[in-house]
TIMARLO-251318 format. One line per field, with one value per atom (N, C-alpha, C, O): residue in one letter; chain; atom name; x, y, z. Coordinates in steps of 0.2 Angstrom, whole numbers. Example, Ala and Ser with C-alpha at 12.3 -4.5 7.8 and 13.67 -1.06 7.14 Angstrom:
residuo <- [A	A	A	A	S	S	S	S]
cadena <- [A	A	A	A	A	A	A	A]
atomo <- [N	CA	C	O	N	CA	C	O]
x <- [66	62	66	71	64	68	64	67]
y <- [-28	-22	-16	-17	-11	-5	0	6]
z <- [39	39	39	42	35	36	39	40]
***
This chain:
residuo <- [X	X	X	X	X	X	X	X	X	X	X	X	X	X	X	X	X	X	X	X	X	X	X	X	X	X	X	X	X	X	X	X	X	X	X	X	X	X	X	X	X	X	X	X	X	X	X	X	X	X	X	X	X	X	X	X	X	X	X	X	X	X	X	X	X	X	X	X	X	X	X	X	X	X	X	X	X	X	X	X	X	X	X	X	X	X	X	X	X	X	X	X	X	X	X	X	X	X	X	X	X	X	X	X	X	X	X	X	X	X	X	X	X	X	X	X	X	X	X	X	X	X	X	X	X	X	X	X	X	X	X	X	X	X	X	X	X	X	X	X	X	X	X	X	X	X	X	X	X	X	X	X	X	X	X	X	X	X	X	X	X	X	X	X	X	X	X	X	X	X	X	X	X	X	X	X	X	X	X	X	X	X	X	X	X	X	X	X	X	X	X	X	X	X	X	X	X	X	X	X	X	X	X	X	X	X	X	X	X	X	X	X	X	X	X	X	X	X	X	X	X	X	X	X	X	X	X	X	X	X	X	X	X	X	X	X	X	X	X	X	X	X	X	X	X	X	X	X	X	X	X	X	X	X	X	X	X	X	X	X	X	X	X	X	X	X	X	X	X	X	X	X	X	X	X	X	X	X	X	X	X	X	X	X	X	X	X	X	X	X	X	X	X	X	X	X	X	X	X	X	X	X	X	X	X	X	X	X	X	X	X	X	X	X	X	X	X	X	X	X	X	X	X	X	X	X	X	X	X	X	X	X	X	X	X	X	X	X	X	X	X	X	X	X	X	X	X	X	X	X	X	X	X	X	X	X	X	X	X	X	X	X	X	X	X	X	X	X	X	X	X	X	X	X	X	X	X	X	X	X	X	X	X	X	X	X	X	X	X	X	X	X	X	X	X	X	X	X	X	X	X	X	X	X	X	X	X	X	X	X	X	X	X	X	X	X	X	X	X	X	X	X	X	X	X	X	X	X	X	X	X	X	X	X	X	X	X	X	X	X	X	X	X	X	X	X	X	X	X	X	X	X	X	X	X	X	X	X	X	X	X	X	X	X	X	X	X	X	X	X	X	X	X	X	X	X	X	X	X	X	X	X	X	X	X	X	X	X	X	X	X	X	X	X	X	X	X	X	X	X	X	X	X	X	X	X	X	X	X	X	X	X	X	X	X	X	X	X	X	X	X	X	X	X	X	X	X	X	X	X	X	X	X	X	X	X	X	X	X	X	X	X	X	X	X	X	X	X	X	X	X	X	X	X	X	X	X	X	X	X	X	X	X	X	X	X	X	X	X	X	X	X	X	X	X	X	X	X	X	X	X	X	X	X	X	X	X	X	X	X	X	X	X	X	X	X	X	X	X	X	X	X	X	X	X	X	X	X	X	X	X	X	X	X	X	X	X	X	X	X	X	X	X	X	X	X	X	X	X	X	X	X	X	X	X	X	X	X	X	X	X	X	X	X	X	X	X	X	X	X	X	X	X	X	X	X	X	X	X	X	X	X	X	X	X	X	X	X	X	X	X	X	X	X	X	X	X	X	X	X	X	X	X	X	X	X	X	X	X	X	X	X	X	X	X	X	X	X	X	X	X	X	X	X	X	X	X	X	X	X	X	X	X	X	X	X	X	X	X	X	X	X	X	X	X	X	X	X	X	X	X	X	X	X	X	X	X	X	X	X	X	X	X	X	X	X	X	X	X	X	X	X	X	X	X	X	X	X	X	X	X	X	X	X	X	X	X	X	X	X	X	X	X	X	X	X	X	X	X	X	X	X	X	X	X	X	X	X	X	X	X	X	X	X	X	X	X	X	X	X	X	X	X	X	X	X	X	X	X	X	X	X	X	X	X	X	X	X	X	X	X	X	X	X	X	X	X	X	X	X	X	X	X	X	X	X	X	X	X	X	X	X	X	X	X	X	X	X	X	X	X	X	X	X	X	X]
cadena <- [A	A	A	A	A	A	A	A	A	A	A	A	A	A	A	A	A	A	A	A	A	A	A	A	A	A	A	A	A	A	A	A	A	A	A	A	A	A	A	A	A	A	A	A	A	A	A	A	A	A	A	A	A	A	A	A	A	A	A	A	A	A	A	A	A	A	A	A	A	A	A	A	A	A	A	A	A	A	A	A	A	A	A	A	A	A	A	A	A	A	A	A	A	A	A	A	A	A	A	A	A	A	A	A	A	A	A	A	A	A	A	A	A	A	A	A	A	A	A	A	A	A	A	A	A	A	A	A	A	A	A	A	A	A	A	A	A	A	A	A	A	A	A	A	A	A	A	A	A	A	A	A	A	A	A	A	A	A	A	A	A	A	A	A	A	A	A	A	A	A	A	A	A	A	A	A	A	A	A	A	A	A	A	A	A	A	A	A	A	A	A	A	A	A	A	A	A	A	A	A	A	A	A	A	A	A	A	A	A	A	A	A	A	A	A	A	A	A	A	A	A	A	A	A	A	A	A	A	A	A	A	A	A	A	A	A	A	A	A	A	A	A	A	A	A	A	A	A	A	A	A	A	A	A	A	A	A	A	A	A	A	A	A	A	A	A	A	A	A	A	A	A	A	A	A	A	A	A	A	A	A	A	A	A	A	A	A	A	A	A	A	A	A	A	A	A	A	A	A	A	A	A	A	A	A	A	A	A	A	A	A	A	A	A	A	A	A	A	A	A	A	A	A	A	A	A	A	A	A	A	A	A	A	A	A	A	A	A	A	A	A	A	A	A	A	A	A	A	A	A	A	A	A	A	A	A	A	A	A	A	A	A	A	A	A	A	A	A	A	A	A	A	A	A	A	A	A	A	A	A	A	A	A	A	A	A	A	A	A	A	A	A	A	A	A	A	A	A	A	A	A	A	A	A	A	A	A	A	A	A	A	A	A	A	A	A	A	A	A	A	A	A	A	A	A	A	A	A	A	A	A	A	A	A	A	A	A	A	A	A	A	A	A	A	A	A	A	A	A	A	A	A	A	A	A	A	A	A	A	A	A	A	A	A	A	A	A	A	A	A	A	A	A	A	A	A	A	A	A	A	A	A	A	A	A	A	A	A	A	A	A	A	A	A	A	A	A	A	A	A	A	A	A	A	A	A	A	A	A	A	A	A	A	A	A	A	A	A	A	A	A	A	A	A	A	A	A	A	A	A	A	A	A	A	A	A	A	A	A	A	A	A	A	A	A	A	A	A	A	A	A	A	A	A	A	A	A	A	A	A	A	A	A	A	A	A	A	A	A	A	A	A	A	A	A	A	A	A	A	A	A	A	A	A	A	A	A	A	A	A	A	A	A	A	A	A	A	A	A	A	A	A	A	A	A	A	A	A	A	A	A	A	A	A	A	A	A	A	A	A	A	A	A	A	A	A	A	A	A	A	A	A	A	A	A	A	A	A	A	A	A	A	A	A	A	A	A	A	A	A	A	A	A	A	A	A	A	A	A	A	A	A	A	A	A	A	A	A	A	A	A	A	A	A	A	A	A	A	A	A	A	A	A	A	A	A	A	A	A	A	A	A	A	A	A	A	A	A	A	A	A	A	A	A	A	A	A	A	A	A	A	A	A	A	A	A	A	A	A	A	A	A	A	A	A	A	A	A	A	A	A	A	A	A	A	A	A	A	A	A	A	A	A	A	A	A	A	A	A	A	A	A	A	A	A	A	A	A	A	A	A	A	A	A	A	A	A	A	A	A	A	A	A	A	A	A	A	A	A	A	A	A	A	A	A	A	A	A	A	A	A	A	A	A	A	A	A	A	A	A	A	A	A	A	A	A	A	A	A	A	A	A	A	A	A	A	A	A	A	A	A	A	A	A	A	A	A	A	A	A	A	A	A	A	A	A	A	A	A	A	A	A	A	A	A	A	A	A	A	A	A	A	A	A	A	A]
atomo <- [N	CA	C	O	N	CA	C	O	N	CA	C	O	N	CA	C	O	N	CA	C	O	N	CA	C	O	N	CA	C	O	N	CA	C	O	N	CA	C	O	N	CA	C	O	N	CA	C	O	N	CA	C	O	N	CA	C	O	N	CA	C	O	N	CA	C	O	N	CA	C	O	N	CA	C	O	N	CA	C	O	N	CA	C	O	N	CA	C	O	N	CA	C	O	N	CA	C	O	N	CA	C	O	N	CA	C	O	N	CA	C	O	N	CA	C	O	N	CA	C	O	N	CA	C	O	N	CA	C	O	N	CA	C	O	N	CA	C	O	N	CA	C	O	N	CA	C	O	N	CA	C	O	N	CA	C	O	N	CA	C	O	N	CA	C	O	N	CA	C	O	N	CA	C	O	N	CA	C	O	N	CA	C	O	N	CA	C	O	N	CA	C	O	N	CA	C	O	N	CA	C	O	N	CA	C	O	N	CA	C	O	N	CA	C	O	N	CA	C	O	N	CA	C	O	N	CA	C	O	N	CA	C	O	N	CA	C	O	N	CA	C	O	N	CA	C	O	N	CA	C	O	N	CA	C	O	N	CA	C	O	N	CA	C	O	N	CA	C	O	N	CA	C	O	N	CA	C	O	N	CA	C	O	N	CA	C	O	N	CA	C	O	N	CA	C	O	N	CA	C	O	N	CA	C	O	N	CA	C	O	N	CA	C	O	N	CA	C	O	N	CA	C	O	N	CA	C	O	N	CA	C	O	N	CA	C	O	N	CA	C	O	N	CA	C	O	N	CA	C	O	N	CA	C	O	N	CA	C	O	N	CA	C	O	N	CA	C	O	N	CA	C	O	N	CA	C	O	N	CA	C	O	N	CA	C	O	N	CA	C	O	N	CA	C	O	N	CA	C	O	N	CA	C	O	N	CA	C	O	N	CA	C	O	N	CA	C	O	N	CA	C	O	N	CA	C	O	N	CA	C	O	N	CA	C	O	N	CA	C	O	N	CA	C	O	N	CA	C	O	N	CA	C	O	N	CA	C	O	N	CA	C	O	N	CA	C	O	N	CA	C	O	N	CA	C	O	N	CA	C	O	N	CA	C	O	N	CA	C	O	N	CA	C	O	N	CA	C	O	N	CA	C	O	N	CA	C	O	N	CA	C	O	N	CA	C	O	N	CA	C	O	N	CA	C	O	N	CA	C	O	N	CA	C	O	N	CA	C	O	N	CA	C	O	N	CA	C	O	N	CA	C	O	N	CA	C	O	N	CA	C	O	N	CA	C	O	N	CA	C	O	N	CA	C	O	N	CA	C	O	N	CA	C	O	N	CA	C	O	N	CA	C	O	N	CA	C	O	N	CA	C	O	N	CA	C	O	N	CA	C	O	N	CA	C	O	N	CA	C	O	N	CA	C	O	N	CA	C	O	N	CA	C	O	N	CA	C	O	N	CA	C	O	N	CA	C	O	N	CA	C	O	N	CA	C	O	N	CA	C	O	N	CA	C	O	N	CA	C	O	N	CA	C	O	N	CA	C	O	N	CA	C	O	N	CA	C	O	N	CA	C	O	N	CA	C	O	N	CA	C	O	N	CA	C	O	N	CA	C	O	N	CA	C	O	N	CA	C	O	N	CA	C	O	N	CA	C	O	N	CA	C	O	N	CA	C	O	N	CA	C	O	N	CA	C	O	N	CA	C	O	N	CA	C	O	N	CA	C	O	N	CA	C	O	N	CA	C	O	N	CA	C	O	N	CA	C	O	N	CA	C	O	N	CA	C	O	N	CA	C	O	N	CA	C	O	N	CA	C	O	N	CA	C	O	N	CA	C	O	N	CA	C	O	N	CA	C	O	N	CA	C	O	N	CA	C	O	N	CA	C	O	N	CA	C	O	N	CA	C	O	N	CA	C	O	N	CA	C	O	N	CA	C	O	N	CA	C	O	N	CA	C	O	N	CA	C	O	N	CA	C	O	N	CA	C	O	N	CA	C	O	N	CA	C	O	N	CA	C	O	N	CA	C	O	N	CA	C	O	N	CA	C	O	N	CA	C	O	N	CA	C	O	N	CA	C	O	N	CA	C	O	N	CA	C	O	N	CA	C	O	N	CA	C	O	N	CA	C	O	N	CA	C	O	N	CA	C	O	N	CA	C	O	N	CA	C	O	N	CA	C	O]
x <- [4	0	4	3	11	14	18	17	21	21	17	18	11	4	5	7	3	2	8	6	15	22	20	20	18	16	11	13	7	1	3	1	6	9	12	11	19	25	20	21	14	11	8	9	4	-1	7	7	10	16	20	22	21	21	17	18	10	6	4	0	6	6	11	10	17	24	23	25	18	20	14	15	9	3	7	7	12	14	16	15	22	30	26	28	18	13	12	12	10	5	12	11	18	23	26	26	28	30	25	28	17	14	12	8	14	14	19	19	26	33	31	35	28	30	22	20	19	13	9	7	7	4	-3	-3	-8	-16	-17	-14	-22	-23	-26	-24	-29	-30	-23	-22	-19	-13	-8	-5	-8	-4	-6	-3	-13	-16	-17	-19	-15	-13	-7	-6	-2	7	8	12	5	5	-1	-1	-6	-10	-14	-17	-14	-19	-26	-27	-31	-37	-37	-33	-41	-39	-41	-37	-49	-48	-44	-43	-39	-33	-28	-25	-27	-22	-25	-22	-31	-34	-34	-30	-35	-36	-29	-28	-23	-16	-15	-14	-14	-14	-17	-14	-21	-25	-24	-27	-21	-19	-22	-19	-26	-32	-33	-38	-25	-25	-17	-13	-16	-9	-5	-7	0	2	7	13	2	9	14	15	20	25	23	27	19	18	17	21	9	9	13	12	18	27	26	21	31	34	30	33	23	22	20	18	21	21	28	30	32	40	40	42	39	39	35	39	29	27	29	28	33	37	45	49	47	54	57	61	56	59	62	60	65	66	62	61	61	59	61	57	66	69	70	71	69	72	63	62	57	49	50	48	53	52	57	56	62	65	63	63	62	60	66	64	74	79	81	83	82	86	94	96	97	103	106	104	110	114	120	124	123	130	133	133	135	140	147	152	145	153	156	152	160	161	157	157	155	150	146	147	139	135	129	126	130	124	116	113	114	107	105	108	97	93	89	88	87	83	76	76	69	63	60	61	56	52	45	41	45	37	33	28	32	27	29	35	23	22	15	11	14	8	6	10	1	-3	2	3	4	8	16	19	18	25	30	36	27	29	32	29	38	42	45	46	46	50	54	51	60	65	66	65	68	72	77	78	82	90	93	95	94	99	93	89	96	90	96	99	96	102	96	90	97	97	92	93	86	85	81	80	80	74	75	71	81	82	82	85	79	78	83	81	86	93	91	96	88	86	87	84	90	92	86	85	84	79	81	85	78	78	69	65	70	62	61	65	57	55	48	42	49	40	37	39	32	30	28	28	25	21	17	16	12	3	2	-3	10	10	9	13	6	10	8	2	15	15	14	20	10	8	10	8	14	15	12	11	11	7	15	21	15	21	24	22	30	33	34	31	38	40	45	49	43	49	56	58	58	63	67	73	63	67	69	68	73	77	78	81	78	75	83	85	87	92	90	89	89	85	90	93	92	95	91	89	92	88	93	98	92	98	94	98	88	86	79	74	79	71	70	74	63	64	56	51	60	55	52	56	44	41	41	38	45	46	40	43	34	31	31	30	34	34	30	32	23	19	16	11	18	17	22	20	27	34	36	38	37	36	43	47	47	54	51	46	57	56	64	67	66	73	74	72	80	82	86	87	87	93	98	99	103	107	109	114	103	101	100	98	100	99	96	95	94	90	90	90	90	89	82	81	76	69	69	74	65	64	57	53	55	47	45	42	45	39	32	28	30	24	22	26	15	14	17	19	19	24	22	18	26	24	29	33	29	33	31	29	30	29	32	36	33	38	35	29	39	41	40	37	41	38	35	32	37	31	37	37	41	47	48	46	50	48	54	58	53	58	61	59	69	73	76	80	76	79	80	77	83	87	84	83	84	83	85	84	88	90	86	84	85	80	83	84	83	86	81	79	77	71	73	72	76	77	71	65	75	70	66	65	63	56	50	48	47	40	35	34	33	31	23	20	21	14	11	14	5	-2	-3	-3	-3	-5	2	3	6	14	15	14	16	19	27	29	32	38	38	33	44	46	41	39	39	34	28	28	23	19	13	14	7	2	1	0	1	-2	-9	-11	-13	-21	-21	-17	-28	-31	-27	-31	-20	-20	-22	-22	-23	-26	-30	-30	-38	-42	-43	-47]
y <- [-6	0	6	12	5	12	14	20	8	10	14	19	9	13	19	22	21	29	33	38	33	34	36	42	32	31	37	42	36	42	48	53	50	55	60	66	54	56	59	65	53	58	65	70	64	69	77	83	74	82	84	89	77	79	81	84	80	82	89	91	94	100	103	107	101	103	104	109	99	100	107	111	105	111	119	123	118	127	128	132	122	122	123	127	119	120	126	128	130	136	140	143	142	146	145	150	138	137	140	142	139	143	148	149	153	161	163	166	159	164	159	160	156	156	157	155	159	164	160	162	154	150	147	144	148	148	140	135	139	131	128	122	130	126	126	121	130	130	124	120	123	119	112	107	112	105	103	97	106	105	102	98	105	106	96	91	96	90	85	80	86	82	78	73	84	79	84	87	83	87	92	92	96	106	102	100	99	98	96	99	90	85	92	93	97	101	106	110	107	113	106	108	102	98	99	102	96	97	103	103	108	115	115	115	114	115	112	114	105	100	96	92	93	90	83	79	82	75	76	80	70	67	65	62	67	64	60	61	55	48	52	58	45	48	49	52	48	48	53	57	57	66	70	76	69	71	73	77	69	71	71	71	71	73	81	85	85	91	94	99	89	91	94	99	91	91	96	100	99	103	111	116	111	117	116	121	111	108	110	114	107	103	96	93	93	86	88	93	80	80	82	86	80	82	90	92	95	102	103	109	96	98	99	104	95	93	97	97	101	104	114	118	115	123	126	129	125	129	123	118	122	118	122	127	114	119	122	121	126	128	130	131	129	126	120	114	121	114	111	112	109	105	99	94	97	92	83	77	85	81	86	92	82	86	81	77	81	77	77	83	73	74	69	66	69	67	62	62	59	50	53	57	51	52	45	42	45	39	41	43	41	42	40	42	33	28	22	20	20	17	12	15	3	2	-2	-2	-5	-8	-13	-14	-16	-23	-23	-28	-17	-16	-13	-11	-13	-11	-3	0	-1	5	6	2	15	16	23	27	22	29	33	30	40	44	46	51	40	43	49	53	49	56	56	52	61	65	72	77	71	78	86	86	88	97	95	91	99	104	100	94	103	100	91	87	90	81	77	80	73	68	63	58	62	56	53	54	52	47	41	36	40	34	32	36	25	25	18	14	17	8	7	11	-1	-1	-7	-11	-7	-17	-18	-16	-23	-24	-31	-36	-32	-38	-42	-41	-47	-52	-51	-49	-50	-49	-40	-37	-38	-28	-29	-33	-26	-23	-17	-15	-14	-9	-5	-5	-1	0	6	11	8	14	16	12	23	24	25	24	27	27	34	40	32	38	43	42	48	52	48	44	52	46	44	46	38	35	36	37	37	35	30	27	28	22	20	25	17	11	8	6	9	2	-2	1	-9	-12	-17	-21	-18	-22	-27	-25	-33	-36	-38	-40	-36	-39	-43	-45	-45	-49	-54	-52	-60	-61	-61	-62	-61	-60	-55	-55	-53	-48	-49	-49	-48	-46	-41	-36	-40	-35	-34	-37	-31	-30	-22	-17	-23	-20	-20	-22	-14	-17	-24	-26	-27	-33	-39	-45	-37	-40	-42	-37	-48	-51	-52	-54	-50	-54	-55	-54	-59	-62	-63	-68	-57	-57	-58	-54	-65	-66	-62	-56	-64	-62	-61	-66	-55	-53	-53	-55	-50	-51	-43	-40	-40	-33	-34	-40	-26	-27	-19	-15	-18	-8	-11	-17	-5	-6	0	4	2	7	8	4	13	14	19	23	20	26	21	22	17	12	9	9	8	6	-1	-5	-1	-7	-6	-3	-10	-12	-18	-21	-18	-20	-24	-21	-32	-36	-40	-43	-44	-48	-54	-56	-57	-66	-70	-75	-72	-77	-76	-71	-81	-79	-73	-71	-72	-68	-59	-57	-56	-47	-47	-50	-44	-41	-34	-29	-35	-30	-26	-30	-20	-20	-10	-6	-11	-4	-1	-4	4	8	15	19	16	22	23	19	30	32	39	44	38	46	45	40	54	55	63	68	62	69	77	76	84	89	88	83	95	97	95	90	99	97	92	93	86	80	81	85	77	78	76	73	78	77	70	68	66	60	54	48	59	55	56	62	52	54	50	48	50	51	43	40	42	36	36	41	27	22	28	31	28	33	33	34	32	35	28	23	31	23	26	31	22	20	21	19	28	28	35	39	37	43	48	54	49	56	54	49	59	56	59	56]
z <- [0	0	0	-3	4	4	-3	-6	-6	-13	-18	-22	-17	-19	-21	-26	-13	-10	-13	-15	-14	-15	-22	-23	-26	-32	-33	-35	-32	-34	-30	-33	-25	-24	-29	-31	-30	-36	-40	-41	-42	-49	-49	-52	-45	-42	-42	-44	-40	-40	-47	-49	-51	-58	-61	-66	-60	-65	-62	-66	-56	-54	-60	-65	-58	-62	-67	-69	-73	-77	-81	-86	-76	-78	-80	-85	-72	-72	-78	-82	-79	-84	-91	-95	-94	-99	-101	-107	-96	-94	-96	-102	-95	-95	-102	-105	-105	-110	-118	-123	-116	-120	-121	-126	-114	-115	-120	-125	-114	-119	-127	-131	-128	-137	-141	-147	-136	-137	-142	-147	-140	-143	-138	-133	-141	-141	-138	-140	-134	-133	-141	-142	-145	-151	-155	-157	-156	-157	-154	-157	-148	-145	-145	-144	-146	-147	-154	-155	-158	-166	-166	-170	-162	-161	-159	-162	-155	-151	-151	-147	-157	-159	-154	-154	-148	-142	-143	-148	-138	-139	-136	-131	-138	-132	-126	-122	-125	-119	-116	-110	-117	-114	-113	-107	-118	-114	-111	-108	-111	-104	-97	-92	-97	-91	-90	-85	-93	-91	-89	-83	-91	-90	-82	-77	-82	-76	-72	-67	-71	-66	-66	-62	-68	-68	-71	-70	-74	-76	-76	-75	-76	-77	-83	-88	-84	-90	-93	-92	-95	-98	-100	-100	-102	-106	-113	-117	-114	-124	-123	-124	-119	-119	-116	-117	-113	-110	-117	-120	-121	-128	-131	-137	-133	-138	-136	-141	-129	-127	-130	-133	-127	-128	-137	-140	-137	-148	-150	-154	-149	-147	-148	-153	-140	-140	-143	-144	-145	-147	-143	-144	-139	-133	-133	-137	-129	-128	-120	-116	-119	-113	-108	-105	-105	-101	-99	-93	-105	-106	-102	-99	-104	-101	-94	-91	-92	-86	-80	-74	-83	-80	-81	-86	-76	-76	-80	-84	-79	-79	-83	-79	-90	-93	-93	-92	-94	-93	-100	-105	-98	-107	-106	-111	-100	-99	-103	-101	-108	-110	-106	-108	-100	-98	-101	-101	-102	-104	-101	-103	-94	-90	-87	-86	-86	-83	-80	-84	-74	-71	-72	-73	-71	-75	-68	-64	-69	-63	-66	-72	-61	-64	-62	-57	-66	-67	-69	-73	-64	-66	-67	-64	-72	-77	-77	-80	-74	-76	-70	-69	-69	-67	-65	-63	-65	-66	-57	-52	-57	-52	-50	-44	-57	-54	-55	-56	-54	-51	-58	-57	-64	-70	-68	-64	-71	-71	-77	-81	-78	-83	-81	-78	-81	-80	-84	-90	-86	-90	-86	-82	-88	-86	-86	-81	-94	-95	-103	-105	-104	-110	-115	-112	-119	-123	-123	-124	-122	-122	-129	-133	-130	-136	-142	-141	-146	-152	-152	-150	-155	-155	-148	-143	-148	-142	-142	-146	-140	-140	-131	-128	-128	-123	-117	-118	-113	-111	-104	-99	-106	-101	-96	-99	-90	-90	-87	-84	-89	-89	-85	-87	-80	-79	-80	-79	-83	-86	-82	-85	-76	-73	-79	-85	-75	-82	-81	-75	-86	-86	-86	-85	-88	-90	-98	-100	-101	-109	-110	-110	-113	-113	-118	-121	-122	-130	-131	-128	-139	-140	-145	-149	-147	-151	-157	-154	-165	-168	-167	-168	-166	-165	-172	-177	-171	-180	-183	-182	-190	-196	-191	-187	-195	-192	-185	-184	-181	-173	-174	-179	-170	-169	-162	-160	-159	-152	-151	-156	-147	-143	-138	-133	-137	-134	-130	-134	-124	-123	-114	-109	-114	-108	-105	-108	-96	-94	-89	-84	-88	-85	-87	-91	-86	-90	-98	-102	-97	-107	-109	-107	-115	-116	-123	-128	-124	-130	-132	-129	-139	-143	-148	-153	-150	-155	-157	-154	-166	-171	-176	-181	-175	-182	-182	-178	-188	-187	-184	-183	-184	-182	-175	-171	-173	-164	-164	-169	-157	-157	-149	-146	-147	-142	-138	-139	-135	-132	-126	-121	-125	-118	-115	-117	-110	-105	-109	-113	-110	-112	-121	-123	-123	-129	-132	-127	-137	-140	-144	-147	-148	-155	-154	-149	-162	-164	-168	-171	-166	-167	-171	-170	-176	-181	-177	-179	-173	-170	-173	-169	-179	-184	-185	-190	-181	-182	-173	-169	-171	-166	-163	-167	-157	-155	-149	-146	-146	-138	-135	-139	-128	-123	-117	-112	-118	-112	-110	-114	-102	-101	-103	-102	-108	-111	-107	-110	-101	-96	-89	-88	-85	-78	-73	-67	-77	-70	-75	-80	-69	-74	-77	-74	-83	-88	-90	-93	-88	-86	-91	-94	-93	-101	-100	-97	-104	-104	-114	-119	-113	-120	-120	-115	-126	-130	-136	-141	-135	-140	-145	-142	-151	-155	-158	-161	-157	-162	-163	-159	-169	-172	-170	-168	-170	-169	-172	-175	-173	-176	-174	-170	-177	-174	-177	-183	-175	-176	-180	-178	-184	-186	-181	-176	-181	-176	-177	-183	-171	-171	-169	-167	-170	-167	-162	-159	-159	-149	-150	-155	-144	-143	-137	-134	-138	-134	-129	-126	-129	-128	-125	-120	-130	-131	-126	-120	-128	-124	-118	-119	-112	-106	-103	-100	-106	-106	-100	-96	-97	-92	-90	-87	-90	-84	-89	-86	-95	-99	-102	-105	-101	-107	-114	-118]
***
């Protein structure tokens, strides 16, 4: 239960965060909620409820907000992006998602600015699947398992990868992510999805999760 509770708190305070950070990023670029709901191919409503607090938002409406304002995610979620280049720069771990039966996903580290280059890790229980809607032309997926085994669906295309096994995924098409047997499936992904702003109907690494936005 405390997990639970832990869990819907986190959320309940990101989805404050990101109302304000919504509210701020489309005054300064002076864009109208039908403007920004074109931008990001969600419905005005879904971004007046966001704006407003009032819902939460997977990682698919994250980035497809990010894309939006051309942004990467991370530059969303952060009030003060940095614009210092050091040659190292620490970066904060985010966990975005999270389900009933113990499924998690992180965003590691994330690059500055329009292009999305990504590093995430993910555990998926048995009996989770996790569905994306198709991201923008040619992204490209690094997929590696370091625990378990995982179902990889592409389109029409099934893989099925063990413990200590990789695969690069082309996800400009619906795909999705479930654990392979009865134990949770551990796996790490890199995601590069070029700037610009994406057509309407495209979302961003592992896209919409059924139920926290309507």
């Amino acid at each position: 239960m405390t997990n639970v509770t832990e869990a819907f708190d986190a959320e309940q305070a990101l989805g404050q965060a990101i109302a304000a950070r919504i509210r701020d990023l489309r005054r300064d670029q002076s864009l109208t909620l039908d403007r920004l709901a074109k931008l990001s191919g969600l419905s005005k409503g879904t971004v007046v409820a966001l704006e407003q607090g009032r819902a939460n938002p997977s990682i698919g409406i994250l980035c497809r907000l990010a894309a939006a304002f051309s942004l990467s995610v991370a530059d969303l979620l952060n009030e003060h992006p940095s614009t210092v280049r050091f040659p190292i720069e620490r970066t904060e771990t985010r966990r975005l998602w999270t389900s009933a039966k113990g499924s998690s996903a992180q965003l590691h580290s994330s690059t500055s600015g329009r292009t999305m280059f990504e590093l995430w890790s993910w555990v998926m229980m048995p009996g989770d699947v996790f569905s994306a809607d198709a991201h923008s032309p040619d992204t490209r997926e690094l997929i590696s398992v370091s625990q378990g085994a995982l179902s990889v669906v592409v389109g029409i295309h099934v893989e099925i990868l063990s413990e200590g096994e990789s695969a690069r995924l082309v996800t400009d098409q619906p795909h999705s992510y479930a654990a392979a047997s009865d134990v949770p499936a551990h796996f790490t992904m890199a995601v590069l999805e070029r700037g610009g702003h994406r057509n309407p109907g495209h979302s961003s690494t592992a896209a919409k999760i059924q139920g926290h936005v309507p």
